[in-house]
C-alpha positions as CSV (number, residue, x, y, z in Angstrom):
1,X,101.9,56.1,202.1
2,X,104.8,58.2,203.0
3,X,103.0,61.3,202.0
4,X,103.5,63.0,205.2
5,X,107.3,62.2,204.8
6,X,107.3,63.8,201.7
7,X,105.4,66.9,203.0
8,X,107.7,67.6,205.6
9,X,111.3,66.6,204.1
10,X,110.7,67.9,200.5
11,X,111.0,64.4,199.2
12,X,110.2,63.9,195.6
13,X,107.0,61.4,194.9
14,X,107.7,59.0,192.0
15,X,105.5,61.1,190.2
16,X,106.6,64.1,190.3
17,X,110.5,63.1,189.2
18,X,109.1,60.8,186.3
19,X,106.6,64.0,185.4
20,X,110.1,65.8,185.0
21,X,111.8,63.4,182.9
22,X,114.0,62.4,186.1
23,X,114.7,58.4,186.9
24,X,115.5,58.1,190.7
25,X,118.9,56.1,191.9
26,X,116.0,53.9,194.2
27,X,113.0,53.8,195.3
28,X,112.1,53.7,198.7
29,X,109.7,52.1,200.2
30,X,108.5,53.5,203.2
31,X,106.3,51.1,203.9
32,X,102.8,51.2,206.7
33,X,104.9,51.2,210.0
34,X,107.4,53.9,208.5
35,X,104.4,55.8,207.2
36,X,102.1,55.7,210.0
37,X,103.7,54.1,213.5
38,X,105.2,57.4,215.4
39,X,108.1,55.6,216.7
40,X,108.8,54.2,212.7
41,X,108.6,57.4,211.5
42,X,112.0,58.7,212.7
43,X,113.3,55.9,211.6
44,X,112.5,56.7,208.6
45,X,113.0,60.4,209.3
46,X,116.9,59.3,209.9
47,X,117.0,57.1,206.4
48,X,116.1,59.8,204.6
49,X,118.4,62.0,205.8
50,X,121.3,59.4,205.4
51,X,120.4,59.2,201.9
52,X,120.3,63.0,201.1
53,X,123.9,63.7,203.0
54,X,125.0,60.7,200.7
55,X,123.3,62.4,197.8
56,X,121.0,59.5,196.7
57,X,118.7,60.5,193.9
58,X,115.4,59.0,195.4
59,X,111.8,59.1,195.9
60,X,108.7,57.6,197.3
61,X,105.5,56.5,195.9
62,X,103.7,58.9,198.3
63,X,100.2,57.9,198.3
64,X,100.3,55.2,195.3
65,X,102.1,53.0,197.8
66,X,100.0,50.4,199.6
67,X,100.4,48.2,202.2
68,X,102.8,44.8,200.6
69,X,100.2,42.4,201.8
70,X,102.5,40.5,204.0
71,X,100.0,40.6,207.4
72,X,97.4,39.6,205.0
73,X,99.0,36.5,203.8
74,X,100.8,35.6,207.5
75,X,97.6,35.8,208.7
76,X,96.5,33.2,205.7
77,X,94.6,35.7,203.1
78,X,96.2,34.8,200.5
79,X,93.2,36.5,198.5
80,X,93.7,39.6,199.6
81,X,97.8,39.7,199.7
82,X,97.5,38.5,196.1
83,X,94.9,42.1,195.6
84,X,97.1,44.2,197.9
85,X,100.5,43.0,195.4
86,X,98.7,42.8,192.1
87,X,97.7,46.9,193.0
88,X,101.8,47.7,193.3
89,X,102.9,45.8,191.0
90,X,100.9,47.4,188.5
91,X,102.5,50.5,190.1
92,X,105.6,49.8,190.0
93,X,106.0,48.3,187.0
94,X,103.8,50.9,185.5
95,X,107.1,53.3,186.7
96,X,109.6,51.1,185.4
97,X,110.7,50.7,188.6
98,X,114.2,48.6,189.0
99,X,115.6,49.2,192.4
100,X,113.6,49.4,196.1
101,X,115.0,49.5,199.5
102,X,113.2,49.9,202.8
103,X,113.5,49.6,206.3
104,X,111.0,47.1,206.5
105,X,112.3,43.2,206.6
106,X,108.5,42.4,205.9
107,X,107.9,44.5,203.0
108,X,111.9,43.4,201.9
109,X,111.0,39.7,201.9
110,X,107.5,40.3,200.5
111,X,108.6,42.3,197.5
112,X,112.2,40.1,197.0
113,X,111.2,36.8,197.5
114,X,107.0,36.8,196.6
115,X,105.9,39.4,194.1
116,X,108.0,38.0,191.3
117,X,105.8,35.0,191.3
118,X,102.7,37.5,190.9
119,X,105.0,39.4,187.8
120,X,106.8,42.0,190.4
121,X,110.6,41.5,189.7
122,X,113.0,43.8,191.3
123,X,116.5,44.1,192.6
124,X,115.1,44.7,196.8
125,X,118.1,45.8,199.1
126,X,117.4,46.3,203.0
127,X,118.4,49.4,204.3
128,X,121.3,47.9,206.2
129,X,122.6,46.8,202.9
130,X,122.3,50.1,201.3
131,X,124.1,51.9,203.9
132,X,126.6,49.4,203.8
133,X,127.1,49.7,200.3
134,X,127.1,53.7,200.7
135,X,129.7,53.7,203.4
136,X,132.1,51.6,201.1
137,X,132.0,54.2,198.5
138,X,132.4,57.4,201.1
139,X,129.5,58.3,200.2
140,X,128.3,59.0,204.1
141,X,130.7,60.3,206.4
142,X,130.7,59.5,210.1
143,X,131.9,62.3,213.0
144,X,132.5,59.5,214.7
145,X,132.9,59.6,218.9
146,X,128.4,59.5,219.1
147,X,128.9,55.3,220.4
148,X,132.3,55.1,220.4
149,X,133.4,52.2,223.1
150,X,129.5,51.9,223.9
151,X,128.1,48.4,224.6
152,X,125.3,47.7,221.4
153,X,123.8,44.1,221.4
154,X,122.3,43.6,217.9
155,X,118.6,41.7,217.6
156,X,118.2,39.5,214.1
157,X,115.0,40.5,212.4
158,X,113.6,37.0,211.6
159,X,112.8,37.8,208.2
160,X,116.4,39.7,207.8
161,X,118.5,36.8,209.4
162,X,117.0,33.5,209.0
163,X,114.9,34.0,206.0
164,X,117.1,35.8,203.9
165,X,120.7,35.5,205.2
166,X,121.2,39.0,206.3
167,X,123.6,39.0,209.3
168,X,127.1,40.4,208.8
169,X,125.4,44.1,207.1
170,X,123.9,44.9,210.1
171,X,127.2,44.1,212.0
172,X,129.1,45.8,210.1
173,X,127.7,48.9,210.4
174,X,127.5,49.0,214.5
175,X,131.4,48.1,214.6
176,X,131.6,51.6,211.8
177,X,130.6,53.0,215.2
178,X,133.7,52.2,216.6
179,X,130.8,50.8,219.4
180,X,131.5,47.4,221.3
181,X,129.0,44.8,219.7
182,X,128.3,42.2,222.5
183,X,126.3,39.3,220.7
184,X,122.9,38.1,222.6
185,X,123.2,33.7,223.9
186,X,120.4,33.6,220.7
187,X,121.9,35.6,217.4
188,X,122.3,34.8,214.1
189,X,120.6,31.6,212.5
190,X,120.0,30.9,215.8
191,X,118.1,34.2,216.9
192,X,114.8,34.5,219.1
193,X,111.9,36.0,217.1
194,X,110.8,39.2,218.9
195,X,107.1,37.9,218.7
196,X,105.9,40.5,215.9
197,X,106.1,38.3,213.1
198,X,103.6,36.2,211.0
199,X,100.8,39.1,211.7
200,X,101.1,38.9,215.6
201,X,102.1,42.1,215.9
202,X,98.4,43.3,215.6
203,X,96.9,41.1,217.8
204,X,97.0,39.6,221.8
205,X,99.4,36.9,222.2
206,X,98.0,33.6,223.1
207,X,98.4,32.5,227.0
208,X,101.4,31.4,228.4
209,X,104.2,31.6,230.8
210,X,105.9,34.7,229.2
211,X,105.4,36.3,226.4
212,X,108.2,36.1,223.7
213,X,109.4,39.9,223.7
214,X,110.1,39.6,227.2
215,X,111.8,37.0,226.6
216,X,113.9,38.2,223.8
217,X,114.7,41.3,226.2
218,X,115.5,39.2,228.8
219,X,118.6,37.9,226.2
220,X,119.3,41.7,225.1
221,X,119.6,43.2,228.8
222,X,121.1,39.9,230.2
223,X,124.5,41.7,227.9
224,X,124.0,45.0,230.0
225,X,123.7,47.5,226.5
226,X,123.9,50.6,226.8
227,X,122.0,50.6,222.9
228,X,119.7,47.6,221.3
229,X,119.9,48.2,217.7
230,X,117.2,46.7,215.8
231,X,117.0,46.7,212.1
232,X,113.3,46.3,211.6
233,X,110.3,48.7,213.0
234,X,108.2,45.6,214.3
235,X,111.4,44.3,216.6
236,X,112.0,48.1,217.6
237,X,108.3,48.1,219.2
238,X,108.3,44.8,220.6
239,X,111.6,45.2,222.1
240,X,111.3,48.8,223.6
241,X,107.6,47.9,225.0
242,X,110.0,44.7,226.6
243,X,112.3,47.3,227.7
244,X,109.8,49.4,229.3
245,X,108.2,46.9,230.7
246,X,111.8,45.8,232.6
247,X,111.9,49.1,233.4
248,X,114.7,49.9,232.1
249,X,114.1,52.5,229.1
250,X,116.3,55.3,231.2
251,X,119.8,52.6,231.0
252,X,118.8,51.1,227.9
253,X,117.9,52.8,224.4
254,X,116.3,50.9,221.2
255,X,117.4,52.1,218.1
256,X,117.4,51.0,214.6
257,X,121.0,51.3,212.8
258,X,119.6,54.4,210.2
259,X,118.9,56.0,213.7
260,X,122.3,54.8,214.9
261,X,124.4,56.1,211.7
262,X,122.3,59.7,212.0
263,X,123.4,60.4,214.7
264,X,126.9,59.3,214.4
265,X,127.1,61.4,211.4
266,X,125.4,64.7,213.1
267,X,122.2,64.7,211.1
């Protein structure tokens, strides 16, 4: 995974830097959605080059990363997540690996909360964390002016909010922006799942009155954005196929904050 980041960005593989005697700042963990999903990759594509204008010594697993496991154990095969996390772990620990962020709530949860059990421990930060943490130390300058005044409605991740107590990060970095955060009727501990979670995101929803990503678009429009930031690649599809299908993808962008932050800093 990540390989064709690598390629195209000149992004050092694990590998490689450990072949050279070098010990990255953090790993990243691109995860499948940043590796392969089109619309993930430039979120990825916008991390990355956040973390090079901050000067973050970091590198990927390239094609030694797999998959975390967590559809396979949503889905309940538990057998094959514990495969899928025994395989990285034995990566990663092979590397002496001590710090990972990603993008990816599902892969953050995963690999902070479920491989230690399987003897994975590691310090996991979310990206909005990271970028937190690298604005407090100047390390990533904003131009500044990109969203200033703009109305941004913010959409908890489940498994960034409510399952790990990420809320104020995420925040924190919009109102950076010098943007207008409007908060959805449904946010923080009390946010509406975007419908992507516990493996539903590759399969059709079960019958019903409406399905739950309209709904949950429904709550971000009803604020009249101009931007719905998203924090995780699964929300960013299920809320921008919601916005489409409202018809309303020429008023209303979906963007995830590394996407927001790029562009405020002209990258």
């Amino acid at each position: 995974m990540g390989s064709e980041m690598e390629n195209k960005a000149d992004i050092p593989t694990l590998a490689e830097m450990t072949a050279r005697g070098e010990k990255p700042e953090v790993l990243f963990w691109v995860g499948c959605a940043g590796s392969f999903d089109d619309r993930a990759k430039k979120i990825t594509k916008a991390f990355v080059k956040l973390l090079q204008q901050a000067g973050v010594a970091f590198a990927v697993l390239g094609t030694e990363e797999s998959c975390t496991g967590d559809p396979a154990k949503r889905a309940g095969n538990e057998f094959l997540f514990q495969m899928q996390a025994a395989t990285n772990i034995q990566v990663l620990n092979g590397y002496g690996v001590e710090t990972i962020v990603t993008t990816c709530p599902h892969c953050f949860n995963t690999l902070k909360n479920e491989y230690p059990g399987l003897g994975g421990t590691y310090k996991v930060v979310h990206h909005t964390k990271f970028l937190q943490e690298l604005l407090k130390a100047g390390r990533i300058k904003l131009e500044g002016g990109t969203f200033r005044g703009k109305r941004i409605t913010y959409h908890d991740p489940c498994y960034l909010g409510r399952a790990n107590g990420i809320y104020e990060a995420p925040r924190e970095l919009i109102r950076k922006l010098d943007a207008e955060l409007v908060e959805m009727k449904s946010c923080r501990q009390k946010g509406l799942c975007c419908g992507a979670g516990g493996a539903q995101m590759f399969k059709e929803p079960e019958k019903g009155d409406k399905d739950i990503n309209i709904e949950r678009t429904e709550q971000a429009l009803d604020t009249e954005p101009e931007v719905i930031a998203a924090a995780c690649p699964f929300c960013n599809t299920m809320l921008s196929d919601g916005v489409k299908g409202k018809e309303k993808e020429q008023q209303t962008r979906v963007l995830d904050l590394a996407e927001l932050l790029a562009q405020a800093a002209d990258l």
